[in-house]
C-alpha positions, 0 to 999 in steps of 0.5 A, spaced: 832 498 896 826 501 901 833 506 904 834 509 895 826 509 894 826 513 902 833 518 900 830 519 893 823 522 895 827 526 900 831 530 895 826 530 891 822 534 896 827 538 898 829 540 890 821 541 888 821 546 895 828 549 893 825 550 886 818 554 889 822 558 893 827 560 888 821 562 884 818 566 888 823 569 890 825 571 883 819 573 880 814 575 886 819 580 890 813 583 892 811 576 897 812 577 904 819 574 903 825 578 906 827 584 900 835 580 901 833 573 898 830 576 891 836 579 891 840 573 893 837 568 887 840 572 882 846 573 885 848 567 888 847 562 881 850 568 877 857 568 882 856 560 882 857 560 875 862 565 874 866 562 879 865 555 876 868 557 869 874 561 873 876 555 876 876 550 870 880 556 866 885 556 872 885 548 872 886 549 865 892 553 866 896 550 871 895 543 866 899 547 861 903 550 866 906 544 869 905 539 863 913 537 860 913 539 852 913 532 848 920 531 846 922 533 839 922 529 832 929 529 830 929 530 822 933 523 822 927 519 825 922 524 819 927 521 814 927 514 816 919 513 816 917 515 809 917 507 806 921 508 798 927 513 800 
């Protein structure tokens, strides 16, 4: 139980460190950080995004692509299931 304790206080730092940085970088440009990373913090979620919704459009596609269509109703089965004819 120690080891999950050890391992969740190390990803919380290393997230709550990511975060400071990612705001920084965002909202205080003018910081002594390099001029690539507030250009990189913006970049970098928007093309995570965009590349994430792609991929789910495309695995939507090829699902589509590669399902067989259901088999037809016949009339004959239609008629044998309504009860009274």
């Amino acid at each position: 139980m120690e080891k999950d304790r050890l391992y969740g206080g190390m990803i919380f730092a290393a997230s709550l460190i990511m975060a400071i940085a990612y705001l920084a970088a965002f909202f205080a440009p003018q910081l002594a950080l390099p001029a690539w990373l507030s250009w990189l913090a913006i970049a970098l979620p928007v093309f995570l995004f965009t590349m994430a919704v792609l991929v789910i459009c495309m695995w939507i596609g090829w699902t589509m692509l590669t399902t067989p269509p259901p088999p037809p109703i016949e009339a004959s089965e239609r008629s044998e299931e309504k009860p009274g004819k």
